[in-house]
Residue, then its C-alpha position, 0 to 999 in steps of 0.5 A: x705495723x703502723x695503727x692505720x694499717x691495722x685499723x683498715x685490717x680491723x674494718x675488714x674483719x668488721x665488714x668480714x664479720x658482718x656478712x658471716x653474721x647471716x650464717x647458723x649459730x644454735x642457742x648454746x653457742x650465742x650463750x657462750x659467745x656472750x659468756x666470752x664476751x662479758x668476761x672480757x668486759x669484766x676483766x677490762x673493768x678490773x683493770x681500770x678500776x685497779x687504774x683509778x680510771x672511774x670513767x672508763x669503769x663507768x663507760x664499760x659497765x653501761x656497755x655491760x648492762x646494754x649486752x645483757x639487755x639485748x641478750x635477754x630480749x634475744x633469748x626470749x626470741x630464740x626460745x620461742x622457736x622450738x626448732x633445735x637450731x636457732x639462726x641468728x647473727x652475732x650481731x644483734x646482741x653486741x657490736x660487730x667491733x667488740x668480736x675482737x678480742x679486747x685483752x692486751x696484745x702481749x707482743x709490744x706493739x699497740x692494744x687491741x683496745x687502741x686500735x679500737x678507739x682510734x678505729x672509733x675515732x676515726x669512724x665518728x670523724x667520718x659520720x661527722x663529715x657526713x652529717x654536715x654535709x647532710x645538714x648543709x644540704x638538708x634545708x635544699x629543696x627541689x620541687x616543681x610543677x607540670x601542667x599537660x592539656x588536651x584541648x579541643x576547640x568547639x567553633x570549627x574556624x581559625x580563631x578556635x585552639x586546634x585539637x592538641x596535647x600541649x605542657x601549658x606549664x613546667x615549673x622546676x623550683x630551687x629553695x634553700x634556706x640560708x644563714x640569719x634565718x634568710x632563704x633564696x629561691x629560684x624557679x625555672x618555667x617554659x614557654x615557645x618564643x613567638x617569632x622564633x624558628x624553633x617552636x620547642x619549649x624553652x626554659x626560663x627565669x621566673x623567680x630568682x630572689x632572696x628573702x631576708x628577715x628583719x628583726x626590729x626590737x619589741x622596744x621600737x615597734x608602735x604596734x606588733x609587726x614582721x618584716x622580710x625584705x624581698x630582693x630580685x625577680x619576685x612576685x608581685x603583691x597581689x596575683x600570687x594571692x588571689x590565685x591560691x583562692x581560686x587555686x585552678x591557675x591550670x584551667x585558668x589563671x587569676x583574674x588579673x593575671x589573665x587581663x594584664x591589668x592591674x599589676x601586669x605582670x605576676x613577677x617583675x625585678x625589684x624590691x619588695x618587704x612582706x609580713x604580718x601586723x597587729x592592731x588592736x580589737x582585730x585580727x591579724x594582716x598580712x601585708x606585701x609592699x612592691x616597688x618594681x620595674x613595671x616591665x614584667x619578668x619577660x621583658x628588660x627595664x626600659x626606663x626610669x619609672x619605677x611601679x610601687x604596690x601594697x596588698x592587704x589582706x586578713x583572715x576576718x572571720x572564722x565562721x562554720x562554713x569556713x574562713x572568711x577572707x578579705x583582700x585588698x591591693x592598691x598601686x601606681x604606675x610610674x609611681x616613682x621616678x616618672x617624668x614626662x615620658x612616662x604617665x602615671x595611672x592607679x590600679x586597685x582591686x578588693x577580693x572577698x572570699x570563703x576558704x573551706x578545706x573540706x567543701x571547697x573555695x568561693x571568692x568574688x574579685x572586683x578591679x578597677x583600673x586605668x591602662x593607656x589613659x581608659x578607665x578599666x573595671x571588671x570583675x570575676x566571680x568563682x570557685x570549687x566544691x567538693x560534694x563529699x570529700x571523704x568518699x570522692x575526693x573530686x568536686x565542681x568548679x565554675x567562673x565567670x569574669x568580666x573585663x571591660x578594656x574601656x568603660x566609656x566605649x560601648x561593645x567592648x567588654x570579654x566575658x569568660x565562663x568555665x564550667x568543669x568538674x575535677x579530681x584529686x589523684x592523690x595529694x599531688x596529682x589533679x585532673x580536670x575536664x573543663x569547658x570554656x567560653x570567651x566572647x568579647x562584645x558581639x562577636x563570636x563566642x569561642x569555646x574549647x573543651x579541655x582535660x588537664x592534669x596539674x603534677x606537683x612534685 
């Protein structure tokens, strides 16, 4: 009978073993079991002193000492019941491997003991296979967001949203962390193709980039600094940032983001390098350096030029209303590899605000741009409270933005207001009922009454 053979028929009286191990066994017959069990422990640890085999020694008395612990705490538990008859499986008190019997097979063939230890081996074989593959996957993660609205517009014409449910938004998002400290993400959204006959919802790429770290000696560095290299579909410098400040990007996305006239775009295929630095008698800065297509993620790269941008930004303050932070962004469009096709123009904007975990966010955000050759300039003022997070974990927000497409054109500027309250359903899930105004010039002021939820998972 060959020893894989018998190491399968030896797991089935495991498995076997185990299942009966639910069935009634009284006090006196688990004091016996343990009895049969150490005088075989002793036996072996006999025989291979006799052997000179010390390790072996060493390893059984430790499997000794392990039985009559659990044994001890297991009598403790079973003689605190008075019934006559204790019901307790086997295998509390010893391995189900070792209900073998452990003596040596007199009829030629292999030990028990062998066929154990090949059995074990081959056991930690397989839980090593399966740890590596669980630590192979164990830096995979899977997340995403959903973001479902009722809106209702106010004005009673065609230029007012209808009464609808809508998915604004569904983000599925892939991370994974990678050799050298390096990690890829990739992030999946949805959007209705304008123009198209089909008016579901289709699925498209987001982000799709890699981060790698660089590490630059100590020796080489004039002041403290880290840096990461961006590689691919990525954001850009500034809208991801000023965003988690205002953070209600369901109601109404970040300032420049909603008026396309900074970065254009809140991703964009390129390049990018992101980190940390430190100069002396201040605090730490965070920075985050561009060079795109200048295209945006939705459309394909039309010419040479290339967009290049920096943000700075910085805790500044730590203050008993909260952290106080400020945030800058400078860039150039075309700035690179332009040519006479293709003008430049300058975009910067400064954001300024309080972060406050338990009371709520207020920030102040003002742009100054160029967009087709016309001075832009607006800004946006907003935030959220919670008026006692213990109790209520809900709160109010209010914003109001202002976007001048053209600053020597008279009647031209749209200004937006939101007012709305909210509602943390837990850590992942946030309701909001909002109501919101835009007008541009004179004309009509549309409003829409929405309740959202925002889902991530």
């Amino acid at each position: 009978m060959s020893n894989k053979f018998k190491i399968a028929m030896m797991m089935c009286l495991i498995l076997a073993s185990s299942s009966a191990g639910v069935f009634a066994r009284s006090l006196e017959e688990e004091k016996q079991a343990v009895r049969d069990y150490l005088r075989a422990i002793d036996a072996k640890i006999s025989r291979y002193r006799a052997q000179g085999n010390l390790m072996k020694v060493r390893q059984l008395q430790g499997e000794k000492r392990a039985t009559l612990d659990r044994w001890e705490a297991m009598q403790q538990n079973m003689s605190s019941d008075t019934s006559e008859d204790v019901f307790v499986p086997v295998s509390q008190f010893k391995p189900q491997a070792d209900t073998v019997d452990m003596s040596e097979n007199t009829s030629g063939g292999d030990s028990a003991e062998d066929i154990r230890e090949d059995m074990n081996k081959a056991i930690a074989e397989l839980k090593g296979q399966l740890d590596s593959v669980k630590k192979d996957n164990g830096d995979a993660k899977v997340g995403g967001v959903i973001r479902f609205d009722w809106t209702k517009g106010l004005n009673n014409n065609s230029s007012a949203p209808y009464n609808k449910f809508d998915i604004s938004r569904a983000y599925l998002d892939f991370k994974k962390k990678l050799g050298a400290g390096a990690s890829a993400r990739v992030t999946l959204d949805v959007a209705r193709i304008s123009g198209a006959s089909a008016q579901n919802l289709f699925d498209y790429l987001k982000y799709a980039f890699v981060d790698l770290p660089v590490e630059i000696p100590s020796s080489m560095q004039v002041i403290p600094f880290s840096l990461t290299a961006k590689a691919g579909l990525q954001h850009t410098c500034w809208i991801d940032w000023s965003g988690k400040v205002w953070r209600f990007e369901n109601i109404l996305k970040a300032y420049s983001d909603v008026n396309k006239n900074s970065v254009g775009s809140s991703a964009d295929f390129g390049l990018g390098a992101a980190g940390k630095f430190t100069l002396p008698a201040m605090p730490e800065i965070e920075y985050h350096a561009t060079v795109l297509n200048g295209q945006g993620y939705a459309k394909a790269e039309a010419d040479s030029a290339k967009d290049i941008a920096i943000r700075l930004n910085s805790d500044i303050a730590q203050t008993g209303a909260g952290t106080v932070v400020l945030g800058g962004y400078v860039g150039v469009k075309n700035g690179l590899f332009s040519n006479a096709s293709t003008s430049q123009s300058t975009q910067s904007g400064l954001l300024l605000g309080l972060k406050n975990s338990d009371y709520g966010n207020l920030y102040v955000e003002y742009q100054n741009d160029q967009k087709s050759n016309k001075p832009v300039n607006g800004y946006s003022i907003g935030g959220f409270i919670y008026p006692a997070k213990e109790a209520v974990p809900g709160g109010f927000l209010a914003r109001y933005d202002m976007y001048d497409t053209d600053t020597n054109a008279a009647n031209n500027e749209t200004k937006t207001t939101v007012l709305g309250a909210f509602y943390d359903w837990g850590k992942d899930v946030t309701i909001s009922l909002d109501l919101t105004s835009i007008q541009t010039g004179s004309g009509t002021e549309n409003k829409t009454v929405a309740l959202r939820s925002q889902t991530v998972f």
